[in-house]
Structure formats: structure tokens, C-alpha cells
LUMMIKOL-854607 format. One record per residue (C-alpha): residue in one letter; x, y, z. Coordinates in steps of 0.25 Angstrom, whole numbers, m for minus. Last residue first. Layout:
<sites>
+----+-------+-------+-------+
| aa |     X |     Y |     Z |
+----+-------+-------+-------+
|  A |     X |     Y |     Z |
...
+----+-------+-------+-------+
</sites>
This chain:
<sites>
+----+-------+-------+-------+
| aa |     X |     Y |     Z |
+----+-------+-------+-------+
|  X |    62 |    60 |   109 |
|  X |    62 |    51 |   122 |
|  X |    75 |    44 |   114 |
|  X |    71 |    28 |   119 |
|  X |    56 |    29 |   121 |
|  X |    51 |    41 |   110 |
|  X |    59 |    31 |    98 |
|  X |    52 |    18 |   105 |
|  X |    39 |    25 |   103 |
|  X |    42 |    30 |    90 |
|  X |    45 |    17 |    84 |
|  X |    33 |    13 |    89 |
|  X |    24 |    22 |    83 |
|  X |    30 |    21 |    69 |
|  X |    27 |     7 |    69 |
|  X |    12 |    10 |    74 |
|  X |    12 |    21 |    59 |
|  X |    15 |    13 |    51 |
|  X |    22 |    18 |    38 |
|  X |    16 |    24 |    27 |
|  X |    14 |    22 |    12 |
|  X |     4 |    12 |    11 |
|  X |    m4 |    24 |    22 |
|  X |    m2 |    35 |    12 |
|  X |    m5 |    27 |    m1 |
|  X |   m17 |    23 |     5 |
|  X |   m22 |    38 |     8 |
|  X |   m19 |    43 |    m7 |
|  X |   m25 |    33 |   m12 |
|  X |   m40 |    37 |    m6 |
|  X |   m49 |    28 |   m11 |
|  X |   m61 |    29 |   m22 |
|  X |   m56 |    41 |   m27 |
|  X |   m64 |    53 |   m28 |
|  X |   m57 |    61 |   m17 |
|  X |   m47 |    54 |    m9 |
|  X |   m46 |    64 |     2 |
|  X |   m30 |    64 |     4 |
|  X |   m30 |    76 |    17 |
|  X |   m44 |    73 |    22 |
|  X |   m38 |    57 |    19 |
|  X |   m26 |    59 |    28 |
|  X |   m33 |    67 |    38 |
|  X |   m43 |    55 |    39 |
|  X |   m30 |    45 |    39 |
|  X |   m24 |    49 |    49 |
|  X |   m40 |    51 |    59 |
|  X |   m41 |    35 |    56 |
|  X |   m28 |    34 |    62 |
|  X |   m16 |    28 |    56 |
|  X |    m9 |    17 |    61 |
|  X |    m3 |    11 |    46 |
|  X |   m16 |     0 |    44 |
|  X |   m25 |    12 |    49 |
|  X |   m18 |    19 |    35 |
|  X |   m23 |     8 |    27 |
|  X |   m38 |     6 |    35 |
|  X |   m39 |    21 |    31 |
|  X |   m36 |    19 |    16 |
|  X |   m47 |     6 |    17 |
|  X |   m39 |    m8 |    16 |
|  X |   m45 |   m15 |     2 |
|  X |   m58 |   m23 |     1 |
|  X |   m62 |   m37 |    m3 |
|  X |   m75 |   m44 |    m6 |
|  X |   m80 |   m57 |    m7 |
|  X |   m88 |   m58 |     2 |
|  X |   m81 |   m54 |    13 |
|  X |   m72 |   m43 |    17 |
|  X |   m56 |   m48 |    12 |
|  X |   m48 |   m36 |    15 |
|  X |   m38 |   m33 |     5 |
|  X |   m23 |   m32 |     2 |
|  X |   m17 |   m30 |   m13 |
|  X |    m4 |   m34 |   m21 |
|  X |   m11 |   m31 |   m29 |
|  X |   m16 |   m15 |   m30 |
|  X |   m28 |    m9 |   m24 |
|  X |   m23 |    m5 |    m9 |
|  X |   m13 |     4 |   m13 |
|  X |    m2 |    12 |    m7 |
|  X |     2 |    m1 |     1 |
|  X |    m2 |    m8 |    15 |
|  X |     5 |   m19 |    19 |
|  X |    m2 |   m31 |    22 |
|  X |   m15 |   m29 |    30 |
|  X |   m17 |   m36 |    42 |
|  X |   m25 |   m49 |    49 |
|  X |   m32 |   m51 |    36 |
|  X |   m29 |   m44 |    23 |
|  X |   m34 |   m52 |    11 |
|  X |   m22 |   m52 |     1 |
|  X |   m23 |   m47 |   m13 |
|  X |   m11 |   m54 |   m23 |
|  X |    m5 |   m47 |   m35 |
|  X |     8 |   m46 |   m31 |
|  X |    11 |   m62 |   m27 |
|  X |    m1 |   m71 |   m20 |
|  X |   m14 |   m72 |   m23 |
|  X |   m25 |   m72 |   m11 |
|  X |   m35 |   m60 |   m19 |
|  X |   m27 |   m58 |   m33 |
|  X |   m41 |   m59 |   m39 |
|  X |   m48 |   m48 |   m29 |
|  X |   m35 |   m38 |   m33 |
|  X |   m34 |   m40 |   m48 |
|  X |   m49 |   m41 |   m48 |
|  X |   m50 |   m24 |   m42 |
|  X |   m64 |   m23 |   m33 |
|  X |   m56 |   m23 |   m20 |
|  X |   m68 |   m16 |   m10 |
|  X |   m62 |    m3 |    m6 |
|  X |   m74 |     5 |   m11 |
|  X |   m82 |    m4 |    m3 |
|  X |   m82 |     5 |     7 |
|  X |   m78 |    m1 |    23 |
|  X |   m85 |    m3 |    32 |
|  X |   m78 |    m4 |    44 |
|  X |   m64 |    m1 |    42 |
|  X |   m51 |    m8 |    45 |
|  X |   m39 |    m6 |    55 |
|  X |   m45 |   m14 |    68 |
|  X |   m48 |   m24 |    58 |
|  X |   m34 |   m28 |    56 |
|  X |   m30 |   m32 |    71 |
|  X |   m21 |   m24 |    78 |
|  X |    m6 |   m30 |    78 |
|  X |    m2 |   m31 |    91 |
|  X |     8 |   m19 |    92 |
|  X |    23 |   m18 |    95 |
|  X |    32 |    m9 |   102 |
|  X |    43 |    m7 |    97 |
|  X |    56 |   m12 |   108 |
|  X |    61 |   m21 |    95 |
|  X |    64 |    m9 |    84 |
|  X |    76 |    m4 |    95 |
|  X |    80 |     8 |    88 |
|  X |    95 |     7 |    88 |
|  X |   105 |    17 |    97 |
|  X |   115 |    26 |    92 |
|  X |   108 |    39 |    95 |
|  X |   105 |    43 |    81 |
|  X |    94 |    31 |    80 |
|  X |    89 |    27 |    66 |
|  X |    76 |    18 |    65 |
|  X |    73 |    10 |    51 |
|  X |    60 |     3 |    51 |
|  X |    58 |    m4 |    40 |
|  X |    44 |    m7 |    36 |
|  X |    34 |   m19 |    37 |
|  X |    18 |   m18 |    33 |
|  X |     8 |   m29 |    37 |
|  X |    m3 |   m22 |    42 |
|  X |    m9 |   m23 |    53 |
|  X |    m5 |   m11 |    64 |
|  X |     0 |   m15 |    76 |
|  X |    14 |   m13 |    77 |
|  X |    19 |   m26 |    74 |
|  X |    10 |   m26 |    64 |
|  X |    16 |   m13 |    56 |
|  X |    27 |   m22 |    54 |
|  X |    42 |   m16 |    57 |
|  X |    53 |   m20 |    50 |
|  X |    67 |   m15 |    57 |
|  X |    77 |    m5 |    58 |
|  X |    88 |     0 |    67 |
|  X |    97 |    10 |    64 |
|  X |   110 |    18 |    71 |
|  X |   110 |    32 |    65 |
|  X |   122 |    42 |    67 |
|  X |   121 |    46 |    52 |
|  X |   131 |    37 |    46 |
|  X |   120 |    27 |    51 |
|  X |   109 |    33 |    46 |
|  X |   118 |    30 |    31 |
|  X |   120 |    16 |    35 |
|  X |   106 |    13 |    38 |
|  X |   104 |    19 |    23 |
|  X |   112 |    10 |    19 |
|  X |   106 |    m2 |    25 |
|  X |    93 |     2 |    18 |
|  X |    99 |     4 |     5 |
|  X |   108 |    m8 |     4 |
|  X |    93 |   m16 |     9 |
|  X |    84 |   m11 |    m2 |
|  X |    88 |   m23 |   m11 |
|  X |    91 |   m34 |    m1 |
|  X |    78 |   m31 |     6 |
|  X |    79 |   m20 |    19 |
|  X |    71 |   m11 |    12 |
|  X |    60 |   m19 |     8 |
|  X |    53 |   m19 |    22 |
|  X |    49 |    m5 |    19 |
|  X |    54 |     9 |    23 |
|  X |    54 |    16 |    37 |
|  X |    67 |    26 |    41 |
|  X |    66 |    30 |    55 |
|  X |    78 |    42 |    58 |
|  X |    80 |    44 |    74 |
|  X |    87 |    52 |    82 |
|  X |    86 |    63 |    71 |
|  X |    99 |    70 |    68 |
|  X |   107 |    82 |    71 |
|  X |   120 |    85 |    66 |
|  X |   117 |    88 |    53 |
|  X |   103 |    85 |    48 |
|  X |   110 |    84 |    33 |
|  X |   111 |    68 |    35 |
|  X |    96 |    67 |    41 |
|  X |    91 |    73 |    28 |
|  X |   103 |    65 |    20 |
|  X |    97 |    51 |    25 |
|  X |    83 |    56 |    25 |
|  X |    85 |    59 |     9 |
|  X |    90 |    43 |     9 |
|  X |    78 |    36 |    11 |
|  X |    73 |    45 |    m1 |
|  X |    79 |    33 |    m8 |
|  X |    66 |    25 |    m7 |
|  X |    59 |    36 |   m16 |
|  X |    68 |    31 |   m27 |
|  X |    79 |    42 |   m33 |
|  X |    91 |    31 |   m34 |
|  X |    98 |    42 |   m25 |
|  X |    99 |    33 |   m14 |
|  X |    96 |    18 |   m17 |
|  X |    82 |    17 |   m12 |
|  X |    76 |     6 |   m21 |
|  X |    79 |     8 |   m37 |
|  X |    70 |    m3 |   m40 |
|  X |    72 |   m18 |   m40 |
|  X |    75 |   m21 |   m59 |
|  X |    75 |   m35 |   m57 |
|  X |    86 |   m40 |   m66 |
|  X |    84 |   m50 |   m79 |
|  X |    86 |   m37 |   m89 |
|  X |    72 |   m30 |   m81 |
|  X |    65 |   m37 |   m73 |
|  X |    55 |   m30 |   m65 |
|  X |    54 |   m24 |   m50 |
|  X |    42 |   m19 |   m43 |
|  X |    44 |   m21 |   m30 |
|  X |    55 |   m12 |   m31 |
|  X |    49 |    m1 |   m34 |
|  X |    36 |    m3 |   m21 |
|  X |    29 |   m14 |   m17 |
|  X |    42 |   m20 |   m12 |
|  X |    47 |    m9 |    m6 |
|  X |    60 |    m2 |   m10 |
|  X |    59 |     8 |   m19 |
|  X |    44 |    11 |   m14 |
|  X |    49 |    13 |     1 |
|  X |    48 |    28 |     1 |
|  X |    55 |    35 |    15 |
|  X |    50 |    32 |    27 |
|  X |    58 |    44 |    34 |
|  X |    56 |    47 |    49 |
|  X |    65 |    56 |    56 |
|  X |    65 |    56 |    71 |
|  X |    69 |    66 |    82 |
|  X |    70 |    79 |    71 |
|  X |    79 |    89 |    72 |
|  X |    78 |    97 |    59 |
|  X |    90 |   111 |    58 |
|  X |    82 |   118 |    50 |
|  X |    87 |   123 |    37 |
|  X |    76 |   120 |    26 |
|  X |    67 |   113 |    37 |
|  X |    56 |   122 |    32 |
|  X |    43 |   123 |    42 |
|  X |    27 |   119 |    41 |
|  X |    23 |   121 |    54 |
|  X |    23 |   115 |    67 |
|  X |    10 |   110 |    74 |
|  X |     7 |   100 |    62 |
|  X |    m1 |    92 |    73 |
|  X |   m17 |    93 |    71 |
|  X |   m13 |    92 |    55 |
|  X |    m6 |    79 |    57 |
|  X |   m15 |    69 |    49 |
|  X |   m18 |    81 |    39 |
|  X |    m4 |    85 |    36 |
|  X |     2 |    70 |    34 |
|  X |   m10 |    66 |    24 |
|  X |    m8 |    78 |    17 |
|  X |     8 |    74 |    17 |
|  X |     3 |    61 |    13 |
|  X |    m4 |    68 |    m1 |
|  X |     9 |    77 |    m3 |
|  X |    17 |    64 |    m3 |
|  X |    32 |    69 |    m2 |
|  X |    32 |    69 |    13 |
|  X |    43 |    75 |    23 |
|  X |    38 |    78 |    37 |
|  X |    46 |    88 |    45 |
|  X |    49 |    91 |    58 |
|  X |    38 |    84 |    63 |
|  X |    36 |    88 |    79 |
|  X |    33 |    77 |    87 |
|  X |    22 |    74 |   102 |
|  X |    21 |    61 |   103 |
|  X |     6 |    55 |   104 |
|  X |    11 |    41 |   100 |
|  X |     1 |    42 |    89 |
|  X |     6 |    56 |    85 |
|  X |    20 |    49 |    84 |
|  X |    14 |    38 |    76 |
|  X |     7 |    48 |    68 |
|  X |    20 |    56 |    66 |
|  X |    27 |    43 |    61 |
|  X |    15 |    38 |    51 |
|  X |    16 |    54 |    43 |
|  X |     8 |    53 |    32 |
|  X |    19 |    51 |    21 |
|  X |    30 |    55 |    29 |
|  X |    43 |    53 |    18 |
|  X |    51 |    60 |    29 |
+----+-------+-------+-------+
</sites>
């Protein structure tokens, strides 16, 4: 649920184990193009209702919309209004937000009756486990555990798993046989250098021309641009907005990360992204929008990898 382009079945491609997706829930019609088209050799199974059917899925995957409660996001925005900051409606349930949607999977796995999935991953941002988002998190740990769940999260950092980029997320891993998930048996990866996730050559088209971007080069606070170096911060819907990150190539001149080199910086092969760019052909615009807001938008995919690894060793599902 919430798929966006589908990071968990690549990793289980990846790991070259064989799954049927029961379902795959996506709001975006543009990442569900994506999605279609970088699985197209593997839809073996048609389009089918699940009005009625009794659904017995292994895993259940929902990284449900983290605006309400990221940093970059609602509540990053906050004003003053009457002396009080004014943080956002976060994820309280039935506040309408996207970050309440959270709690659709809690009824889904409510109204599966007896059977249940053996294991339920949640993904969100760092933010949720802040004073503010932290009621809402801890309650939603409660309502899993109603549910037979035992839960174990942690903050994972894309390189700890090989990929350079600094992005952290919450992993929240729910286990019906009364057991944890043991976050400390992943296995880690060296973190690859930088370069092996650029292009050669690359068009000047990507070259940073915008002054409020080159003059807030080494600033500090929102409207700062930071050099990357040994990685990239975490990467965002857009690559042209303070605060921004760029890559310092010489002379004088500065250039923003390439679509491709973003959704490299998440795992995704070369071949992804091609489908996902036949699929979202960016026509007359200078760069394709649609593809870096797919990749600011998912999870990564090496974390993902790992997580599944350990999931196949203990339960052999």
C-alpha cells in the first residue's frame, strides 16, 4: 500500500525470489506507470477484484505519506499565529492529512478476520518519533499490538546499506508469531563510493544557473546549497529549490544530480528507470519532474533487501 514504484518488489526481484503481489495500492497514476512498466516481464497474474476475497498475504508493506510530519513537509512549515506556532495537523487519525492514512492499514488488517499477515513493515521519516509525532506513533504500536503484533523499529541509514546518501527512515517491523525482528543481524554494506552512482558527461541543461541557489553556495539555515562530496544529503522531490545540493565541477560551475543518478542513489537499475521514463517521457520540458519526484518519494531499496533477507532466514516464507 502507498507503492509509488514499487522499492520492495525490486528488492525482492533483486534477491531473485520468486512472490506473488496480491495487490498494489497507488494513488499517483504517473508512478503507477512507472510500477507497470519496470514490472511488465512479471505481471503474470491478472488484474483481479479483492471485493470479497479472503487475502492471505506473507508481508504487508505500507509507507504511508510522511508530509504531516517531516520536516520538509506541513510541519516544517509552521507560523505564528497569536504567540503560538501553529505545527500542522500531523497524523492524528480522522484529521484527514495524508499522514493519517497510516491508520487505513490498521482497519485493512483489522477487517482480515482471522488470518493475518506474519508480518506488517510500516516506513516513515525520522520525524515521527519527535515529541510531536511520537503520541501517534506509539499509538499506532499499541493498536498492532491489540492485533497480535509484537513490534520492533529502528533508523536505518541508506549508508549503512551501501548506497551514499544520507537519508534515514523508521523502520517499523510487526511479527504475529510473538517474536521481535532482530534490526541487529542486517546485514550491512560498505558504503560504495559517490562516483560509482554519477554520469559521465553529463548536459549542461543541469548546470545551476538560478542566483538564489549559486549566492547561497556554503550558507547556512533554509536557503543554503551544499557541495556534495563523499555522498548526497537526502534527496527531495526537487532538485532546484533552497535548501539545495550540487556538484561542484570546476571552473566555476555547478550542476544538480541527473533524474537517473537520483533513482541510482535509491538502488534502482539503469533498466528501472528507462521503463519508468518510456512510461513518464518528459516531453518538451527541460527535465523530467515526474521522475525525481518518484525517487524523492521512495524508500531504499538495499534497506529493503535486508530486511527481506533476514524475514526468508527465520520464517522460510
Amino acid at each position: 500500500m502507498f507503492g509509488g514504484i514499487g522499492s520492495p518488489r525490486v528488492a525482492l526481484r533483486n534477491l531473485n525470489i520468486p512472490v506473488k503481489a496480491i495487490d498494489y495500492v497507488e494513488i499517483d497514476e504517473k508512478a503507477v506507470r512507472s510500477y507497470n512498466a519496470m514490472f511488465a516481464d512479471e505481471l503474470e497474474y491478472k488484474t483481479q477484484s479483492v471485493v470479497g476475497w479472503n487475502l492471505k498475504p506473507d508481508i504487508l508493506i505500507h509507507g504511508s505519506p510522511c508530509q504531516d510530519m517531516s520536516i520538509a513537509g506541513h510541519q516544517g512549515k509552521a507560523t505564528k499565529e497569536g504567540g503560538r506556532i501553529n505545527r500542522g495537523k500531523g497524523a492524528d487519525e480522522g484529521s484527514g492529512t495524508r499522514s493519517s492514512l497510516m491508520w487505513e492499514t490498521i482497519h485493512i488488517i483489522q477487517n482480515m478476520s482471522e488470518w493475518k499477515p506474519k508480518f506488517v513493515i510500516w516506513e516513515n521519516v525520522k520525524n515521527v518519533l519527535n515529541s510531536y509525532n511520537r503520541k501517534n506513533f506509539e499509538k499506532y504500536l499499541s493498536e498492532m499490538e491489540k492485533l497480535g503484533y509484537t513490534n520492533s523499529y529502528r533508523v536505518l541509514d541508506a549508508r549503512d546499506f551501501g548506497i551514499p546518501q544520507a537519508r534515514e527512515g523508521v523502520f517499523t517491523i510487526s511479527c504475529l508469531n510473538g517474536e521481535c525482528f532482530d534490526f541487529d543481524k542486517l546485514r550491512h554494506t560498505k558504503m560504495k563510493p559517490l562516483n560509482d552512482f554519477l554520469q559521465d558527461n553529463v548536459s549542461d541543461q543541469y548546470l545551476v544557473t538560478q542566483p538564489s541557489i549559486l549566492n547561497a553556495i556554503g550558507k547556512k539555515g533554509v536557503k543554503r546549497a551544499t557541495i556534495i562530496k563523499d555522498f548526497a544529503y537526502t534527496i527531495t522531490e526537487r532538485q532546484d529549490r533552497c535548501p539545495a545540493q550540487i556538484i561542484d565541477c570546476g571552473n566555476g560551475k555547478y550542476r544538480f544530480l541527473t533524474e537517473l543518478e537520483c533513482w541510482r542513489l535509491f538502488g534502482y537499475s539503469d533498466e528501472d528507470y528507462y521503463a519508468a521514463e518510456r512510461a513518464n517521457p518528459k516531453g518538451n520540458a527541460i527535465v523530467n519532474r515526474t521522475l525525481y519526484r518518484q525517487a524523492g518519494n521512495s524508500i531504499v531499496v538495499p534497506i529493503f533487501e535486508s530486511i527481506f533477507e533476514q524475514m526468508i532466514k527465520r520464517e522460510n516464507i
